[in-house]
Each structure stands twice: as structure tokens, then as C-alpha cells.
C-alpha positions as CSV (number, residue, x, y, z in Angstrom):
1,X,-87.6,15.6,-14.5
2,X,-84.7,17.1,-16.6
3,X,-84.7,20.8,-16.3
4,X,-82.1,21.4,-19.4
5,X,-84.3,18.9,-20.8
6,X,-87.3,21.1,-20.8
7,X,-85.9,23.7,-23.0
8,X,-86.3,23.6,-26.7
9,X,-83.0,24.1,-28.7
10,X,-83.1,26.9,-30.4
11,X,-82.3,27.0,-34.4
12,X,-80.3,29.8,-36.2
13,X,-80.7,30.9,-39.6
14,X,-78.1,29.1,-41.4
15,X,-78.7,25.8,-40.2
16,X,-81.1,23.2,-41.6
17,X,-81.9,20.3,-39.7
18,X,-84.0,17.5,-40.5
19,X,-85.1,15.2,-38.1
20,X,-86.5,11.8,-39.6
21,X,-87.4,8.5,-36.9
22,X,-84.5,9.0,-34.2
23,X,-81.6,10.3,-36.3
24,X,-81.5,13.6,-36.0
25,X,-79.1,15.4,-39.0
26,X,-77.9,19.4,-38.3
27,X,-76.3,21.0,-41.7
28,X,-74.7,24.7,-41.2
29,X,-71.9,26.4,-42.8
30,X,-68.9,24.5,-40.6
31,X,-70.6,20.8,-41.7
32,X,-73.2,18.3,-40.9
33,X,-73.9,16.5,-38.0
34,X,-75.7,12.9,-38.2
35,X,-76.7,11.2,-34.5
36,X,-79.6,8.8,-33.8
37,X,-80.7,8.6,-29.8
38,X,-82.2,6.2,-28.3
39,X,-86.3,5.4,-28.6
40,X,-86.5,6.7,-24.6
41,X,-86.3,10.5,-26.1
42,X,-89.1,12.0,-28.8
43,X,-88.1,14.4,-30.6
44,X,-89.8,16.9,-32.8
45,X,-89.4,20.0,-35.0
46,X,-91.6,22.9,-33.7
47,X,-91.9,26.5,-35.2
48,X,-87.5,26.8,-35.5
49,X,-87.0,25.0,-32.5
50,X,-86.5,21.4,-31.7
51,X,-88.1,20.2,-28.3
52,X,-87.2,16.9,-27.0
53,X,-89.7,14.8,-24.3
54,X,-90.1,11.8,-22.9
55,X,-91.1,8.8,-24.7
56,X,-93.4,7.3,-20.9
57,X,-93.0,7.7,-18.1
58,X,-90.1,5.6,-17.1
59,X,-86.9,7.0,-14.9
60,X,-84.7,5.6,-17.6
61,X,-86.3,8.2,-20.6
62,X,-86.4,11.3,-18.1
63,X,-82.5,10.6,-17.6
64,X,-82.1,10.1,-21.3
65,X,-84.0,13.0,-22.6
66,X,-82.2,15.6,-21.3
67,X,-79.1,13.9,-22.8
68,X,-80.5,13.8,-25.7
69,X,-81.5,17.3,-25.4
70,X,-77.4,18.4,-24.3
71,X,-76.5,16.8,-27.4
72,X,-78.7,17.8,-30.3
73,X,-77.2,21.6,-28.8
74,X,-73.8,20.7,-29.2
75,X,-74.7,19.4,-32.5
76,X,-76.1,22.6,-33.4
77,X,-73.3,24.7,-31.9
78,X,-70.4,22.4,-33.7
79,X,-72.3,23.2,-36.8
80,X,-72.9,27.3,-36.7
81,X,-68.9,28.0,-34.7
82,X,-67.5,24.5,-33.9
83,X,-65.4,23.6,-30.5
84,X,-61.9,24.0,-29.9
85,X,-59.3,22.5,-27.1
86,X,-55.9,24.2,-26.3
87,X,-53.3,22.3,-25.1
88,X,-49.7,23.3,-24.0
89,X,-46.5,21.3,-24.4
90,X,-43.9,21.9,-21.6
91,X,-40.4,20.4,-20.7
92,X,-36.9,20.3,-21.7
93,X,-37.3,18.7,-25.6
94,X,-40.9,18.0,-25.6
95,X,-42.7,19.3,-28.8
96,X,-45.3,18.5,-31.0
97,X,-45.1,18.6,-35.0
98,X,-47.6,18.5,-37.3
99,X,-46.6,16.1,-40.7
100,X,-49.6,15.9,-43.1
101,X,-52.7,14.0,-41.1
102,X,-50.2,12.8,-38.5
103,X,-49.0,14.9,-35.1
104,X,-45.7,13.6,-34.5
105,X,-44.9,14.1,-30.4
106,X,-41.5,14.3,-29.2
107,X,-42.5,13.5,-25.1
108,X,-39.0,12.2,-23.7
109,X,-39.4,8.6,-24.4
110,X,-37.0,7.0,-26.6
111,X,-39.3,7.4,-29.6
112,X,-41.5,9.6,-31.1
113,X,-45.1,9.1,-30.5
114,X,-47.6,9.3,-34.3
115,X,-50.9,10.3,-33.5
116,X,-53.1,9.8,-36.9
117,X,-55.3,12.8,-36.7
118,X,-59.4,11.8,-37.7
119,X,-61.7,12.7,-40.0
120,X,-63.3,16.1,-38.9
121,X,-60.8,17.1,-37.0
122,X,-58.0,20.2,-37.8
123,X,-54.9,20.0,-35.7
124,X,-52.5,23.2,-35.7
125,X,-49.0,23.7,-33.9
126,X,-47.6,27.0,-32.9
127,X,-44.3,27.3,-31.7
128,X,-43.9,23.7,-31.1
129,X,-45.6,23.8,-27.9
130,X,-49.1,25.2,-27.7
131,X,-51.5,22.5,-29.7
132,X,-55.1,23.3,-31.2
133,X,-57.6,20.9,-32.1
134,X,-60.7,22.1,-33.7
135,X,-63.7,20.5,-35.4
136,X,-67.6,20.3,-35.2
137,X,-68.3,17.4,-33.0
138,X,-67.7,17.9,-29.7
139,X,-67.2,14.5,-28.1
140,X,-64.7,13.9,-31.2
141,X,-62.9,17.0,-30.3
142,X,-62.7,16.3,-26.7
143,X,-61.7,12.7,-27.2
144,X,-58.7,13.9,-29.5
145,X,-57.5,16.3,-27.2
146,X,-57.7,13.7,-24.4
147,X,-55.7,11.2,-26.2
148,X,-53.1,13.3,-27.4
149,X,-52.7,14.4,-23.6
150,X,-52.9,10.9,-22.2
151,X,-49.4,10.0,-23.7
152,X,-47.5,12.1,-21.1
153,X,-49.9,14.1,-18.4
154,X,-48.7,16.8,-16.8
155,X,-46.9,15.5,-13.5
156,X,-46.5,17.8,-10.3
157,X,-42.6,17.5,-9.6
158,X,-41.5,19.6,-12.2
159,X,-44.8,20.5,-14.4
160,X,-43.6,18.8,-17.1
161,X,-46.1,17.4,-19.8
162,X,-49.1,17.5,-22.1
163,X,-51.8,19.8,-20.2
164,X,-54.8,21.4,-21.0
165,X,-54.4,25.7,-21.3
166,X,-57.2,26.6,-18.6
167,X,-55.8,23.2,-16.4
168,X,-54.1,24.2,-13.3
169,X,-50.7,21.8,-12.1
170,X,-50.7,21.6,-8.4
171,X,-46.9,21.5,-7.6
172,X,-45.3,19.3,-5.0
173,X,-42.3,19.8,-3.4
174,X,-39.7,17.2,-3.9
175,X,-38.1,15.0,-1.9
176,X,-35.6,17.0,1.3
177,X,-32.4,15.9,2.6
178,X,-32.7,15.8,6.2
């Protein structure tokens, strides 16, 4: 049995959320939030909180309940103060700039890398170097932030790359003349 599963998700004030069949919909003052979960997870509206169960008995609905669970919180979370990723450009020429609802990265290759920016998400640059994406859903904001470092990870010679701002580069040491 899930343990995070067990505990209802609490509601705030501000948000309404309406929860019809499986598709659960979360409406607060940073936007709305639509998901439908699988039939393996019930999930009902009780006195301001939502509580999510099992459907039987089955291992498959106790692993997908308290997934379910995790997600209708983010959902709520995105929606009352959203999520955010920080990532930090570094090396000789590498920056990041932002042109309308396109991040345009300059990453050492021999052309400049276009990343259309989604729906939902907001994309800032400061000082060419430190990137912030921010937005409501979580796994959209996550999956941004990942693809945008993807095009040049952080290597361990000489640190340079696209890293996260809490990731840690293990340094090597290079090659020695003997």
C-alpha cells in the first residue's frame, strides 16, 4: 500500500476543482490544470480535500494510486505558485537569447540551436547565461528544462555547458604528459 497515497490532498481557498468520471480539472489564480488517470485510481471530493483509493485490490491500482495521488498535488501546487527550473550557461561564447516564443542558444556548434518555447511555459534570460523556465505543470516545466539542457550537458573536462543551478559537475583531471 501507498503511504503518500493515503493522504488526502489538501485544497486552498483560491482554487476550485472539479472532479467529473477520471479527469480531474484544478482552476487557481496561476491557471487551470486538466488530467484524466487511469480507472485503477478512485478519486473523490471530500469536505475541501480530495482523497484518492484504490479501485480493487490489484498490485497494479495500489502502484497507480499513489501516482495518481503525487500528481493531482502537483496539479494543485502548479495552480496556487507554479514550478520553476534554473539553469546556468557556462563556457567561452555560450549564451542563451530569448527572441519572441523562441530561445535562441549559442552552444559552440557551428549554428545556433532554436528552441520553440510551449504553450504554458515563460522563459526568461538574465545576463545571457542563467535561464528560467516557469509554468504551472510540472512535468511540462521539467521536460523544457531538460531539453533545453540536453543540447550541450555539462561535460567534466572543463565544466562547460548547459547545467542545472543546484547540479553539481564532478571535475576530471585531464590527460598528463608523462
Amino acid at each position: 500500500m501507498s503511504r503518500i497515497g493515503k493522504q488526502p490532498v489538501p485544497i486552498p481557498e483560491k482554487v476550485k476543482v472539479d472532479i467529473s468520471g477520471q479527469t480531474v480539472s484544478v482552476e487557481g489564480p496561476k491557471g487551470t490544470l486538466t488530467k484524466t488517470f487511469n480507472s485503477a485510481a478512485k478519486i473523490t471530493l471530500v469536505e475541501g480535500e480530495i482523497i484518492v483509493a484504490p479501485a480493487d485490490s490489484t498490485r497494479f491500482a495500489n502502484a497507480m494510486y499513489g501516482t495518481a495521488r503525487s500528481i493531482i498535488a502537483g496539479m494543485v501546487q502548479g495552480v496556487t505558485t507554479g514550478f520553476a527550473k534554473d539553469l546556468e550557461i557556462s563556457g567561452v561564447g555560450f549564451k542563451a537569447v530569448l527572441k519572441g516564443s523562441t530561445l535562441d542558444l549559442a552552444l559552440g556548434y557551428s549554428h545556433p540551436i532554436l528552441y520553440p518555447v510551449p504553450d504554458g511555459i515563460k522563459v526568461t534570460v538574465t545576463d545571457q547565461t542563467k535561464v528560467k523556465v516557469e509554468g504551472v505543470d510540472k512535468q511540462l516545466v521539467g521536460e523544457v528544462a531538460a531539453n533545453i539542457r540536453s543540447y550541450y550537458p555539462a561535460e567534466p573536462y572543463k565544466g562547460k555547458g548547459v547545467k542545472y543551478s543546484d547540479e553539481r559537475v564532478r571535475r576530471k583531471e585531464g590527460k598528463t604528459v608523462a
